[in-house]
Structures are given as structure tokens and as C-alpha cells.
N, C-alpha and C positions, 0 to 999 in steps of 0.2 A: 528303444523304438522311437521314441521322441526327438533322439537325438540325430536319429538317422533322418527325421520327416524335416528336422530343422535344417541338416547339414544339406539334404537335396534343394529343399525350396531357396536355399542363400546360392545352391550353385547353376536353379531354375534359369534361361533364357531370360532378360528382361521383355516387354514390350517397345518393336520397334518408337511408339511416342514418348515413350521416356529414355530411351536409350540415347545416349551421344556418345557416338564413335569421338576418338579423336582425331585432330588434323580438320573434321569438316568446318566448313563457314558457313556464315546463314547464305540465304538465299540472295544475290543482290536485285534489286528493281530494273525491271525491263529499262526505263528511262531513270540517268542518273541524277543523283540529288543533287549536287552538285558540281560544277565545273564552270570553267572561262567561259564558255558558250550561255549557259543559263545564267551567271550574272551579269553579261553584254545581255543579255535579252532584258530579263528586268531591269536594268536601265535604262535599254530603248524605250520599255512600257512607260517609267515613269518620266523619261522626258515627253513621248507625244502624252500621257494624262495631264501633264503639266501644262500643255500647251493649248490642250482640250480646254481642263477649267478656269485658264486664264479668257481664254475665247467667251467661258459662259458669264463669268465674271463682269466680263467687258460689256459683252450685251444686256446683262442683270442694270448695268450702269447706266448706260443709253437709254433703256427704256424708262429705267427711273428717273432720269434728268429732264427724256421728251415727255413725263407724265406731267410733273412739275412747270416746265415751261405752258404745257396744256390748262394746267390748272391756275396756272399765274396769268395768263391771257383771258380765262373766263371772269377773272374778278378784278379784274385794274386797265387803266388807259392812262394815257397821258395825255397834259394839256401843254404846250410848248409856247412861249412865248419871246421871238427873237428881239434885240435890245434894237430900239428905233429912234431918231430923233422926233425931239418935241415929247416922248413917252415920260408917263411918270412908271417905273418900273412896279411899282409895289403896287400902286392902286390898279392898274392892269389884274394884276396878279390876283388881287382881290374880288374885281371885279369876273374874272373868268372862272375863279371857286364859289362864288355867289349864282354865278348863270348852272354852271353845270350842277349844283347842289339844287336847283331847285329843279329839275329835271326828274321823269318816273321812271325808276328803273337804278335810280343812281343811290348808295349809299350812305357814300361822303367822299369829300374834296378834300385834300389838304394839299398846303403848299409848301414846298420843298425850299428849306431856308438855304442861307448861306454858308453856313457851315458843312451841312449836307451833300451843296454844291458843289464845294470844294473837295470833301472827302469822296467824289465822286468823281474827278479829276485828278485826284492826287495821281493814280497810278501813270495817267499817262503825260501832266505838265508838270508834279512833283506839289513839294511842300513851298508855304512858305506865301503862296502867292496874293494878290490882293483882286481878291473877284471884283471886287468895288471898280476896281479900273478898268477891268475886261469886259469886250462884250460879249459876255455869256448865254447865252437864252436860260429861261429859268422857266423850271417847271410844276406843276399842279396835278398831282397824282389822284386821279378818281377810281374813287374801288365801287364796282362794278356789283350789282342785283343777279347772281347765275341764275336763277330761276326763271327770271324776267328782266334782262337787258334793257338798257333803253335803245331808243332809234338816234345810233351811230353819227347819219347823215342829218341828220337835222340837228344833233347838238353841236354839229363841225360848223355846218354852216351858220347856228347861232353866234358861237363863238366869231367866229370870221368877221360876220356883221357888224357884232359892237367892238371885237379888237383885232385891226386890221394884220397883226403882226401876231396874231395867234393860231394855233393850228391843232386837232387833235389827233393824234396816234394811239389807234386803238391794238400796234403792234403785229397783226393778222398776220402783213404782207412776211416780215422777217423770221418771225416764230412758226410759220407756215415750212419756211423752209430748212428751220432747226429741224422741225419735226420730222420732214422730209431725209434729212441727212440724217436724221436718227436712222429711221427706217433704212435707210440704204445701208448704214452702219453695222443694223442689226443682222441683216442678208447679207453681209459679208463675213459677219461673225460666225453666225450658223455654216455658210461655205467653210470658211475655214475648219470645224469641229468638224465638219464631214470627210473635208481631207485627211482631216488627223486620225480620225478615226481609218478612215482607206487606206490609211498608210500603216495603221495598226494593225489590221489584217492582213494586210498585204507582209508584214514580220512575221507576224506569227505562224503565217503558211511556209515562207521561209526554215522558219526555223524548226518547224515540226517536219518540215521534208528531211532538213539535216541532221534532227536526231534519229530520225528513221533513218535514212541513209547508214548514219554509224551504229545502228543498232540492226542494220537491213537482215542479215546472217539469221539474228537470233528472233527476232519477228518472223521471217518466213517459215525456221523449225516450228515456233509455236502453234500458226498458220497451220502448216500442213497438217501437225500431228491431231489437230484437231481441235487449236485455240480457237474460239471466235471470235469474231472480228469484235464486235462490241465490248469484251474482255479487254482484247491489245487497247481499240479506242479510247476505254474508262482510263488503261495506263498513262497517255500521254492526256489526256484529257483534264485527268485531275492535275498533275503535274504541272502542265501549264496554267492551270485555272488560279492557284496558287502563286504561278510567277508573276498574272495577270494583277491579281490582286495585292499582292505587293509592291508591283511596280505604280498601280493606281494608287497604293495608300501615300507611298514615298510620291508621286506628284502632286496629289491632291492636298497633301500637305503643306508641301511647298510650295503653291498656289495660294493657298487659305493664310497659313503666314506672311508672305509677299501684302494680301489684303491686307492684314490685320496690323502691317509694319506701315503702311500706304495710308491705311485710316487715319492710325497715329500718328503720323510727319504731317498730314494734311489735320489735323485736330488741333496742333502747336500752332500750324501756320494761318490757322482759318482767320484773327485779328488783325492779321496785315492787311491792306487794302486788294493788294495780288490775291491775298488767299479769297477774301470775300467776291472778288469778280469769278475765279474760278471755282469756286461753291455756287456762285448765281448760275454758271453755265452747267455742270458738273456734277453738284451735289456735293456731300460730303465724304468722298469716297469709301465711306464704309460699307462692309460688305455685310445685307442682309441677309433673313430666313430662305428668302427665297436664293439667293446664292449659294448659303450650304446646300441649301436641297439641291443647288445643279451641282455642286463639285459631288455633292454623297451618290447622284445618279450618274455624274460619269465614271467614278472610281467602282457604281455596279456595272454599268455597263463594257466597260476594260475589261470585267473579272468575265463577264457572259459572252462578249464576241471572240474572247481568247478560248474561252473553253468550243464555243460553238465550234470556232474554225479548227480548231484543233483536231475535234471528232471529224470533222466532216472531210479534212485532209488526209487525215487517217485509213478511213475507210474510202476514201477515193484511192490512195494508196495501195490499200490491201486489193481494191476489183483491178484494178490494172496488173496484180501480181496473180490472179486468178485468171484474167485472160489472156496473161501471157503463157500460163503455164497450159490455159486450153489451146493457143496456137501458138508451138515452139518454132514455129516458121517465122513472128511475126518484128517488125523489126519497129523500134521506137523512134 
């Protein structure tokens, strides 16, 4: 009897969930994993993310070099003194860090030697030369009270008074318009991210039409038999969200590298006299916190406008295959 309850139950029907026929294959994804089409896409991604966080990159730079110039302007002036006859150069010199230093508002004077002079010239007359000979104007750098300024005009016109061939530059006029060009800089940068980004989407609507397209057949079965639209949507949705974020990691990356190769070439080269004028303007082109923070939010943001347009193409998609189907008169 046992033997018989055993030989049935071994020749029982299995359960369709554990049975496997053979010949079957799994199930393939509506949208496929991979192909020519999805790696041109992720590449397109990562070159506009690439072009994205070089844009925030950029702007990250500007605003740190107009803060710095801002900052450099609130706490220094200069005092200029062109080479005249009958002048004794030094005691000038003297005498215009004695006036300004005892001034309220003022910190200290000091005077810019010859050496200084020179290494300030090097970039553009070169090495080697004899300031002694030339007529240079020679300078007196007053570092500035922020808190409490002193009155500008009246220590210019001090000056003037007792040395005719002196003049103070409190830099307003030029650093006014660094700052300015920052700004402009900065609105052109943002412009730019917005294009990149427009042109981002404007791909991915693209390319989500054409995987629908060569997937059109098997979407509309789903469709009609009773797929919902939100189901197919999540298909391409997640799909691209992934190609999104891939394509952002691979630009982002290579954005942030670019930085960090840029830092270093300019870290070597900061001792040359070239390197320290373009640090004075410039900064140090390394890339700060707040930089990462813009490359980590535009490589989220790639991953969220790619998924967004993805869905929303989608299901634009799908109503227009619903209202053709309610008017088969209708012509596109």
C-alpha cells in the first residue's frame, strides 16, 4: 500500500511554480538592457553632466575669486608715488606711511621695497633688471580698519598736499568691475547649465519615444489587455533612471578629476611669478565643498529629470494611443 501511495505521488502533476517545461526562457524586459541605442544614450548623459558641472565648477570659481577680491578691497589701499625731479624717493615714501598711519580708521602702512617691486614686474619687464634706474612709481600699501574705514577723501587729499606726486587708490573703480564681470560670468554660467540641462531632456524624450517606437507592438498588447499605464511608465522609467545616473556618475567624475588635475598643475605652478598673478585674480583653482555639493546635485538631478521625462513621455505616449484608438478616423 505504501508503495503504491509513493509510486502515485512521484507520478502526481507538479505545481505550475515549480515546474519548468523545457525549451521555455525567462521572461525578457519590456525595455532592453542593453544595446547601441542605450550606450549612445549614456554617453550623451555623461557628456551634457560633464558640461553641466564644469559650468557649476566655473561659476563655484568666479564667485570665490569676486568674494576674495571684495574682501581684499575692504582691507587695503594703496598709496602711489610717481618718480619726480628734485624728489628724494625714499623719504617721500616715508613721509606718505607716517601721514596715512596716523589716520583713524587706518591699521598700518607699509612700504613696498625693491625687491618686491621688482618681483612685481618680473612677469611683465622680466628678470634681471635695475629698478634703481627706472622710473618706477613705488608703492605704500595701507591695510584698511573693515569695521570702521577711514575718510578716503581726505587722506588722498592729505597726501597730495604734502607730496605732490602721490596719489591714493583705494581700487573701488577696477575691482567694481571685476565684480561686475564676475556676475556677468556667473549668468552666463547658470545660462549655460540650463541649456545643458534643456538639451538633456530634450534626449531623453527622444530616446524614450524610440524605444517605445521599437517596442510600440508589445506596449500596446500590454495596453490594451489591461497593462496600466503606470506599470509600462515604471518600465522605461526605471530603465532610464539608471542610464541617467550613470551617464551623471561618468561626467561627474570626469568633471571632478579635470578639478582635481587643474588644482594640481596650478599648486606646482603657484611660485612662478605667472602663477601668483593668476592666483591674485583666480584663486587657487581648487575645487571646494561647495563644488562637490554642485557636481553631487547635478549628477541628482540628470538621475531625476531623466526619470521625470521619461514617465511623463510615456504616458503622453500611451493617451495619444488611447485617443487614437477612440477616434480611428483620426489622422496624426
Amino acid at each position: 500500500m505504501s508503495e503504491t501511495l509513493d509510486r502515485t505521488s512521484d507520478e502526481a502533476p507538479q505545481s505550475p511554480m515549480h515546474r519548468r517545461e523545457p525549451g521555455l526562457r525567462p521572461l525578457a524586459p519590456i525595455v532592453p538592457r542593453a544595446g547601441v541605442a542605450s550606450q549612445a544614450l549614456i554617453l550623451v548623459i555623461a557628456i551634457m553632466s560633464f558640461l553641466a558641472c564644469v559650468s557649476v565648477g566655473a561659476v563655484s570659481l568666479v564667485n570665490k575669486s569676486a568674494s576674495t577680491w571684495q574682501s581684499q578691497i575692504a582691507r587695503e589701499a594703496t598709496i602711489q608715488i610717481r618718480p619726480a625731479e628734485n624728489m628724494d624717493m625714499e623719504t617721500a615714501l616715508e613721509d606718505a606711511r607716517t601721514i596715512a598711519a596716523s589716520f583713524d580708521g587706518v591699521r598700518d602702512a607699509r612700504i613696498i621695497g625693491l625687491d618686491e617691486t621688482a618681483a612685481l614686474l618680473e612677469p611683465w619687464l622680466g628678470s634681471g633688471l635695475g629698478i634703481e634706474e627706472l622710473p618706477v612709481p613705488r608703492l605704500v600699501v595701507v591695510t584698511i580698519d573693515e569695521t570702521s574705514p577711514p575718510d578716503f577723501e581726505l587722506l588722498d587729499s592729505t597726501i597730495r598736499e604734502a607730496i605732490p606726486a602721490a596719489s591714493l587708490d583705494d581700487h573701488r573703480a577696477w575691482v567694481d568691475r571685476l565684480v561686475a564681470m564676475a556676475r556677468t560670468t556667473t549668468a552666463i554660467g547658470l545660462c549655460v547649465l540650463a541649456l545643458v540641462m534643456s538639451a538633456l531632456v530634450l534626449t531623453v524624450i527622444f530616446a524614450t519615444r524610440g524605444a517605445m517606437a521599437g517596442n510600440h507592438a508589445i506596449i500596446e498588447v500590454l495596453h490594451f489587455v489591461g497593462a496600466e499605464a503606470g506599470f509600462i511608465a515604471r518600465q522605461f522609467q526605471m530603465r532610464f533612471l539608471f542610464s541617467g545616473i550613470w551617464g551623471g556618475l561618468i561626467g561627474g567624475g570626469a568633471a571632478t578629476l579635470m578639478f582635481l588635475v587643474v588644482g594640481w598643475w596650478s599648486a606646482r605652478n603657484l611660485t612662478t611669478p605667472e602663477g601668483e598673478q593668476a592666483s591674485a585674480f583666480f584663486g587657487d583653482f581648487s575645487i571646494g565643498p561647495g563644488a562637490f555639493a554642485g557636481v553631487l546635485a547635478v549628477i541628482v538631478l540628470v538621475g531625476v529629470l531623466t526619470a521625470l521625462t521619461t514617465r511623463y513621455t510615456v504616458l503622453g505616449t500611451l493617451r495619444d494611443i488611447d485617443e487614437r484608438r477612440a477616434d480611428p478616423g483620426r489622422i496624426d
